[in-house]
RODO-2510 file (C-alpha; in nm, 4 decimals, decimal comma):
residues 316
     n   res          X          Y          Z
     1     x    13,6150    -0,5570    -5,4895
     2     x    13,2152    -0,5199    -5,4548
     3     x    13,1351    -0,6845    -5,7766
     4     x    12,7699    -0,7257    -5,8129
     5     x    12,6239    -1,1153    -5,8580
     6     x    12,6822    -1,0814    -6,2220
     7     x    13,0548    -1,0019    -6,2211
     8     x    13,2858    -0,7026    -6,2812
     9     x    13,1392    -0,4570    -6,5476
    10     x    13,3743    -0,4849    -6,8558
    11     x    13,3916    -0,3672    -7,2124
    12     x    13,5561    -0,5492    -7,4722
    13     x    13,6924    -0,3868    -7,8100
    14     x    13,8418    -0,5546    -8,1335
    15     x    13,7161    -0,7527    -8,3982
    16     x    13,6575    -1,1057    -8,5927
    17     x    13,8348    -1,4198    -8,4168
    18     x    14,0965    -1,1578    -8,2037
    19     x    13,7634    -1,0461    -7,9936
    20     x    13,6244    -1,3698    -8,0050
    21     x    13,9207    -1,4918    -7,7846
    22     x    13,8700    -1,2915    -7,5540
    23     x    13,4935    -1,2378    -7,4886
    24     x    13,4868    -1,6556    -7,4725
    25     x    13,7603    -1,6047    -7,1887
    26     x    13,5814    -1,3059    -7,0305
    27     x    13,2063    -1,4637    -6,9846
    28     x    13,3522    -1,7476    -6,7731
    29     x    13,4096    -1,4199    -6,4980
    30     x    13,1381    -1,2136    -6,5914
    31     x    12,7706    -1,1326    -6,8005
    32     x    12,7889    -0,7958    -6,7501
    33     x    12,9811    -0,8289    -7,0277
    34     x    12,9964    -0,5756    -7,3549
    35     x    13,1391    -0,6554    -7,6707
    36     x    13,2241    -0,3212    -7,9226
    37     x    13,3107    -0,4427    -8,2789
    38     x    13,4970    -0,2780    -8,6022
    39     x    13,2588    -0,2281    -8,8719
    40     x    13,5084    -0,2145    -9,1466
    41     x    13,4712    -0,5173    -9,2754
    42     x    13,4594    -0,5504    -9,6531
    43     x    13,5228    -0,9148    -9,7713
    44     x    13,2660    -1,1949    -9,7736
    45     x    12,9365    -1,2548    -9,7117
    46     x    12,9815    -0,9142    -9,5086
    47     x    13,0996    -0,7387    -9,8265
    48     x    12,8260    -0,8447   -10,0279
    49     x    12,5462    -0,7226    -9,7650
    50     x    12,7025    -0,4461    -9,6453
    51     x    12,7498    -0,3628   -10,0284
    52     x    12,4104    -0,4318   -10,1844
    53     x    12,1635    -0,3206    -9,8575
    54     x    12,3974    -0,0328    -9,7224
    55     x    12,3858    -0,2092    -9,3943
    56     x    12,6940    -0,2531    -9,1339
    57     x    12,8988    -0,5640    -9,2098
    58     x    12,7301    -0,8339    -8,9335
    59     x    13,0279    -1,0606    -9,0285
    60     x    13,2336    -0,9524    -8,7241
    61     x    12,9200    -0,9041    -8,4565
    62     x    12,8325    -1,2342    -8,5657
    63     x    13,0976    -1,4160    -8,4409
    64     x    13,1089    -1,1945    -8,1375
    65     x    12,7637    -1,3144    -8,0470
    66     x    12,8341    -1,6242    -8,1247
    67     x    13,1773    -1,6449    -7,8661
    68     x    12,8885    -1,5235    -7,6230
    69     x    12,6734    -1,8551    -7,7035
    70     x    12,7131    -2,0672    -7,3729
    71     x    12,8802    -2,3535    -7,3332
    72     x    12,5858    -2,6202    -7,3021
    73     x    12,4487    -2,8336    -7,5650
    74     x    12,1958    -2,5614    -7,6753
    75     x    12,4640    -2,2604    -7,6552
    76     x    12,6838    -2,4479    -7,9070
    77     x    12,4322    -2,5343    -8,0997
    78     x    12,3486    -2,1703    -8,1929
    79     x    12,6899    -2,1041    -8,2170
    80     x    12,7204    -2,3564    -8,4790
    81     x    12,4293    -2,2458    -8,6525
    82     x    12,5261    -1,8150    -8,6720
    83     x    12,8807    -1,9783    -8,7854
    84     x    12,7087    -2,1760    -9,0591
    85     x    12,7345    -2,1027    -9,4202
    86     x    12,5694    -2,1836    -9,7237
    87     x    12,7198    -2,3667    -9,9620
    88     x    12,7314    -2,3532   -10,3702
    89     x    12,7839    -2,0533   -10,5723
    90     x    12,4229    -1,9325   -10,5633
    91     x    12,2765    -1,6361   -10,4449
    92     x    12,2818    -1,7749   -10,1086
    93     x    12,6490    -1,9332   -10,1871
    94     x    12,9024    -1,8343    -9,8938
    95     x    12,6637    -1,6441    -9,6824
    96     x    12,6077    -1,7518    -9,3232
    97     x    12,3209    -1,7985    -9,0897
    98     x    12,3627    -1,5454    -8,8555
    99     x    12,4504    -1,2787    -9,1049
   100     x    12,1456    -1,2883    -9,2811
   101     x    11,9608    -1,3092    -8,9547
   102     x    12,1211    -1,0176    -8,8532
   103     x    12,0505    -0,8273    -9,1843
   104     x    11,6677    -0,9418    -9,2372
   105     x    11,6168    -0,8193    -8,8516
   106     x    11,8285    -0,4633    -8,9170
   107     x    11,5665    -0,3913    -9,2098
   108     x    11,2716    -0,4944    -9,0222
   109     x    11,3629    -0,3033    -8,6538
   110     x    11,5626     0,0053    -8,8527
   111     x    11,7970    -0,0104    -8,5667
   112     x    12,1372    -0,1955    -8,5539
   113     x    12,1826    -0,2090    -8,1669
   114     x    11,7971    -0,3110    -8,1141
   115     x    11,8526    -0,5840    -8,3591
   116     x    12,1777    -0,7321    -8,2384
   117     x    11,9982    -0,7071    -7,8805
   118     x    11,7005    -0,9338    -7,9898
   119     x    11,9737    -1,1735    -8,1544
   120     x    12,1764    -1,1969    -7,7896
   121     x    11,8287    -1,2638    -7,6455
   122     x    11,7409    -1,5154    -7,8536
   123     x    12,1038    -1,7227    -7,8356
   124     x    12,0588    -1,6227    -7,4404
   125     x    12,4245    -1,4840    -7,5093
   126     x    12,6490    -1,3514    -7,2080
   127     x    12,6317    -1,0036    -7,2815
   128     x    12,5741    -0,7818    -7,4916
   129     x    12,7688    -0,7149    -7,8675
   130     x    12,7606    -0,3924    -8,0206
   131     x    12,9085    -0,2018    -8,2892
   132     x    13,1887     0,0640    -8,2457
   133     x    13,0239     0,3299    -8,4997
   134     x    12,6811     0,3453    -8,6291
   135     x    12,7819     0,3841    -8,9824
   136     x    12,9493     0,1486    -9,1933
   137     x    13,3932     0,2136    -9,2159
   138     x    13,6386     0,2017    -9,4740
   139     x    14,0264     0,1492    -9,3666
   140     x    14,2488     0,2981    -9,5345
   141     x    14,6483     0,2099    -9,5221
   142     x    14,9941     0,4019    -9,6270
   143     x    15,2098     0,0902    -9,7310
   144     x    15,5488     0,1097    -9,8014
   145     x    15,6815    -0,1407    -9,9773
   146     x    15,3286    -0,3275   -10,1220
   147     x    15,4854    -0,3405   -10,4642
   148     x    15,8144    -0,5385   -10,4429
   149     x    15,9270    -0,3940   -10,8019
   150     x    15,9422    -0,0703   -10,6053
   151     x    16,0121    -0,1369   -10,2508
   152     x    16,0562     0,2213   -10,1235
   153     x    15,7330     0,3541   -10,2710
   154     x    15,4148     0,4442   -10,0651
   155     x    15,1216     0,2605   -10,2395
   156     x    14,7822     0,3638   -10,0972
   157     x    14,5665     0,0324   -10,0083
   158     x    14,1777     0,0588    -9,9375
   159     x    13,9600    -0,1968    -9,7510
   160     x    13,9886    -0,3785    -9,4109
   161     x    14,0329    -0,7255    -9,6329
   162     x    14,3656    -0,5857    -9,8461
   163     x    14,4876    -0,4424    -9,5471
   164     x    14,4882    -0,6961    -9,3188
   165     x    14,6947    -0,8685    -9,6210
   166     x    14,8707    -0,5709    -9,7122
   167     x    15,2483    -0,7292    -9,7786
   168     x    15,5207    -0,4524    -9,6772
   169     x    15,5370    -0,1700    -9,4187
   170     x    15,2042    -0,0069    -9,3077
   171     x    15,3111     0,3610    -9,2074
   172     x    14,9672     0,4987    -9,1669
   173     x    14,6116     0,4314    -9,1377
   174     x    14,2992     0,6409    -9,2015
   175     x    13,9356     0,5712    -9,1544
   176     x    13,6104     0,6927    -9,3777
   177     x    13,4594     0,8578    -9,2545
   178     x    13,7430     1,0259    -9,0845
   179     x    13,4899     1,1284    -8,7762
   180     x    13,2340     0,8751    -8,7965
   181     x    12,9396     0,8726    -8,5632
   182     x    13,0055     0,6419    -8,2372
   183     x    12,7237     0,3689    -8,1045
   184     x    12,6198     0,5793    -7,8102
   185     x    12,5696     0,2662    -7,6293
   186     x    12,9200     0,2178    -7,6662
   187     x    13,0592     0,4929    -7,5060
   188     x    12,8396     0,4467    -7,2349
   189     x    12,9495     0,0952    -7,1787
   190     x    13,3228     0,2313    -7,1831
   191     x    13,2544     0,4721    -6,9290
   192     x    13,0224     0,2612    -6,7139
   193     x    13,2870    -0,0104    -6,7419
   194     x    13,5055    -0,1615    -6,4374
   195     x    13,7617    -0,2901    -6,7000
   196     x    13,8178    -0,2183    -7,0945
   197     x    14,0231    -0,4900    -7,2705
   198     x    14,1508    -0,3841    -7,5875
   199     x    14,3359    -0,6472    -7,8592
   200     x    14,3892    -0,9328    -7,8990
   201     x    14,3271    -0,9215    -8,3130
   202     x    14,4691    -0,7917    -8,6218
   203     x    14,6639    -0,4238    -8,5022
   204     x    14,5631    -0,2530    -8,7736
   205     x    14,2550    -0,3834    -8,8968
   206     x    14,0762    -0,4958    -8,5937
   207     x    14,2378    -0,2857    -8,2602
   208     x    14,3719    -0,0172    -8,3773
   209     x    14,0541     0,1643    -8,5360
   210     x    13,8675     0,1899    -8,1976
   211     x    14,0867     0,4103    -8,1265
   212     x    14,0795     0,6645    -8,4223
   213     x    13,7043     0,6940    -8,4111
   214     x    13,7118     1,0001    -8,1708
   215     x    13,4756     0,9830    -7,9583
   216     x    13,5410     0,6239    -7,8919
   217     x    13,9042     0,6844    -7,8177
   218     x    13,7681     0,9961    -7,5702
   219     x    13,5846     0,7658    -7,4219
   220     x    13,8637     0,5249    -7,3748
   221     x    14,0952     0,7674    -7,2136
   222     x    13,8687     0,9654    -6,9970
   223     x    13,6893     0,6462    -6,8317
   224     x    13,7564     0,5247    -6,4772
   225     x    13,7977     0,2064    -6,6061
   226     x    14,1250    -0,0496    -6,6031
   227     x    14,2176    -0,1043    -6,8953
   228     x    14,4028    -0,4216    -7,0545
   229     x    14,5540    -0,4447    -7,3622
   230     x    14,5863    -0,8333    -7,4768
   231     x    14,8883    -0,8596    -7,7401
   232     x    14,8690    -1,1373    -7,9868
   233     x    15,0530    -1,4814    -7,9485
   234     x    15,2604    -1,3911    -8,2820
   235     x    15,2731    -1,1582    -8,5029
   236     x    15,0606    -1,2018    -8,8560
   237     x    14,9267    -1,0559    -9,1329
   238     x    14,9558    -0,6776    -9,1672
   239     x    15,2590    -0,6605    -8,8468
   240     x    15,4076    -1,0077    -8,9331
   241     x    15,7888    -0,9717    -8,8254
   242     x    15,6930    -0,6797    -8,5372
   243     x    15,7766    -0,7295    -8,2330
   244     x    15,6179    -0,7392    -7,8890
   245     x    15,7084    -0,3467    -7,8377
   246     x    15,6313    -0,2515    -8,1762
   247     x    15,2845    -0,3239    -8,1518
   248     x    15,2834    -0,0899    -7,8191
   249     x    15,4724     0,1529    -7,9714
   250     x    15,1810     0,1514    -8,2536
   251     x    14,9524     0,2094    -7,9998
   252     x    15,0978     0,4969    -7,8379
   253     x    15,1642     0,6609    -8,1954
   254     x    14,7314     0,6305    -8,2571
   255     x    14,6533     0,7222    -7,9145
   256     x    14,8812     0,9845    -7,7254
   257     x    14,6563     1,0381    -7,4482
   258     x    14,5746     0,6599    -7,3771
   259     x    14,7018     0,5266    -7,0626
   260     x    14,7326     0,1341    -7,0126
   261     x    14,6927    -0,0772    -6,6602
   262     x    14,7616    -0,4054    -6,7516
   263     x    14,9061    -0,5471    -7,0799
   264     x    14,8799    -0,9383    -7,1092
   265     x    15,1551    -1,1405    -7,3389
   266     x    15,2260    -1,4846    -7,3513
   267     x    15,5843    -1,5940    -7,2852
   268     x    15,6795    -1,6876    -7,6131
   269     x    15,5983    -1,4048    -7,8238
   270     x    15,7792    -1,1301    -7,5924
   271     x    16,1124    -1,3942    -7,4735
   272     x    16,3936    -1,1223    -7,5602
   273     x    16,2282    -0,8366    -7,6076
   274     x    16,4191    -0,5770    -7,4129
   275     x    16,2277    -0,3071    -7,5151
   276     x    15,8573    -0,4243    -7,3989
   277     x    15,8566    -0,3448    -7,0609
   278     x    15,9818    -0,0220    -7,0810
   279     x    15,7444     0,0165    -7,3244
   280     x    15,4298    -0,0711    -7,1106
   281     x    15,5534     0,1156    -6,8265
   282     x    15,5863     0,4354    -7,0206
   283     x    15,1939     0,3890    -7,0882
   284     x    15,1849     0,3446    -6,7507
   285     x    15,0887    -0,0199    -6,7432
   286     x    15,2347    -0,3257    -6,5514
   287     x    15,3465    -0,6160    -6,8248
   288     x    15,1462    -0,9278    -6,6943
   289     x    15,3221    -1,2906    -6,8768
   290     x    15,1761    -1,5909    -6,8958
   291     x    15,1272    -1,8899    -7,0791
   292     x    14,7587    -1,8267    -7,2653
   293     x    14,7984    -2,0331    -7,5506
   294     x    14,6442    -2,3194    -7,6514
   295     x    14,8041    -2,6585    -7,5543
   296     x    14,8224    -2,8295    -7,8277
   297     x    15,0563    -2,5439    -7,9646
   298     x    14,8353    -2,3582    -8,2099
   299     x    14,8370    -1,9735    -8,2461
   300     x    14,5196    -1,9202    -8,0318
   301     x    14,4444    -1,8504    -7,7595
   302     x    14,3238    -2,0850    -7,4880
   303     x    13,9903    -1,8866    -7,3375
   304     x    14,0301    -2,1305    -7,0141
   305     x    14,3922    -1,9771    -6,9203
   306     x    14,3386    -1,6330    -7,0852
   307     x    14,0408    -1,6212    -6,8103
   308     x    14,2376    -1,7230    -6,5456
   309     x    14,4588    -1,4431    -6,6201
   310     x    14,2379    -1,1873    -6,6563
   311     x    14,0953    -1,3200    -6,2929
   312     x    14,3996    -1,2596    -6,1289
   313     x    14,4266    -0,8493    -6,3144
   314     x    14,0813    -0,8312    -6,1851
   315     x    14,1176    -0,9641    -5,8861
   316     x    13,8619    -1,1665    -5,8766
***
């Protein structure tokens, strides 16, 4: 395929260490590389600025930019330094580097993408990190089953951070603003795009949002793009005890009109799952399985054979 020198054009959606996975396997194939980020985060140093300056939480384009840090002495060093917090319990006291960078440039510039573009020059990042929606989101989540002294009742939990750790059944998800205003830079990175990759990350925290802001998730299904879905290596947090096809199912429920190409698993989170294949292929997709994790047997990822998978999908 006529890439040009820099690599195939591709877009990569998700959120906090899910996204960072795969952007730090994705810019050993390419720097045309785009990273689109949740903004829903609530907890933290992110809470407290997005809270007290009405900013967008920089927590999660943080580390994005800082996966994008190369992989020399100087690239880690920066990476080090956005990932670096201070300590005590201060004013200062849990906030790191790079999101107060991020913040003091935001209120000097006025404009989120211009400043997170003059932090990727300055780290001399491989690509480019932007944010999915130009306002600040809330999640919202329909859990059944939260309160274990009443395990069939619905209790309504608010904020990315308490749903993410939402114990019980999530049944629904909602986002505030319901229609919130998408980072045209975004969409025309989806749409521009040789290949979207969607996931890994927290389902309904981190993935699933992209696609019920609506001009993002237009976007996603109406570009010429591939696009990959990358499952996680086991299930946590808000889908801990789902399986493989449950978390395509999921999908398909928040996004009717998506199609997939490719979905990426690694062989020991979908070994027995009957369902997931039909699953994929009723998106449309073709299951890819591999081994992607890390060798010493950790839940993460291992960017080195996650790349080499993505190679092969992209044919490069």
């Amino acid at each position: 395929m006529p890439w040009t020198q820099a690599g195939p054009r591709v877009t990569a959606l998700g959120g906090g260490h899910g996204l960072a996975a795969s952007l730090a396997a994705l810019r050993l194939l390419t720097t045309a590389l785009t990273a689109v980020v949740t903004v829903a985060d609530d907890g933290g140093s992110s809470g407290r600025l997005r809270h007290e300056f009405d900013i967008l939480p920089p927590g999660d384009l943080r580390m994005a930019l800082a996966a994008l840090c190369d992989d020399d002495e100087l690239g880690r060093r920066w990476a080090d330094v956005l990932q670096a917090r201070f300590p005590g319990e201060g004013p200062l006291g849990g906030h790191s580097i790079g999101n107060l960078l991020i913040a003091g440039l935001w209120q000097q510039l006025d404009d989120p993408v211009a400043g997170l573009d003059m932090v990727a020059t300055l780290l001399q990042a491989r690509g480019r990190v932007l944010p999915m929606a130009m306002v600040p989101l809330v999640i919202e989540a329909d859990v059944i089953g939260a309160d274990s002294a009443h395990p069939d009742e619905v209790t309504v939990v608010t904020g990315q951070e308490n749903v993410a750790l939402a114990r019980g059944e999530i049944a629904e998800i909602r986002l505030t603003p319901a229609e919130p205003p998408a980072c045209p830079e975004a969409l025309a990175s989806i749409r521009k795009s040789d290949f979207v990759v969607l996931g890994p990350g927290s389902w309904f925290s981190s993935v699933i949002p992209h696609l019920m802001v609506p001009e993002l998730a237009r976007a996603l299904v109406e570009t010429p793009a591939r696009r990959i879905l990358t499952l996680n290596l086991v299930p946590f947090e808000e889908t801990e005890g789902y399986t493989a096809a449950r978390h395509i199912e999921l999908i398909a429920e928040h996004a009717p009109l998506l199609r997939l190409d490719y979905v990426v698993a690694d062989a020991t989170f979908v070994r027995g799952d009957r369902h997931l294949a039909s699953f994929v292929e009723s998106l449309g997709g073709q299951l890819v399985v591999a081994d992607v994790r890390m060798r010493d047997g950790s839940p993460r990822h291992d960017p080195r054979r996650l790349a080499s998978v993505y190679a092969d999908v992209m044919g490069i």
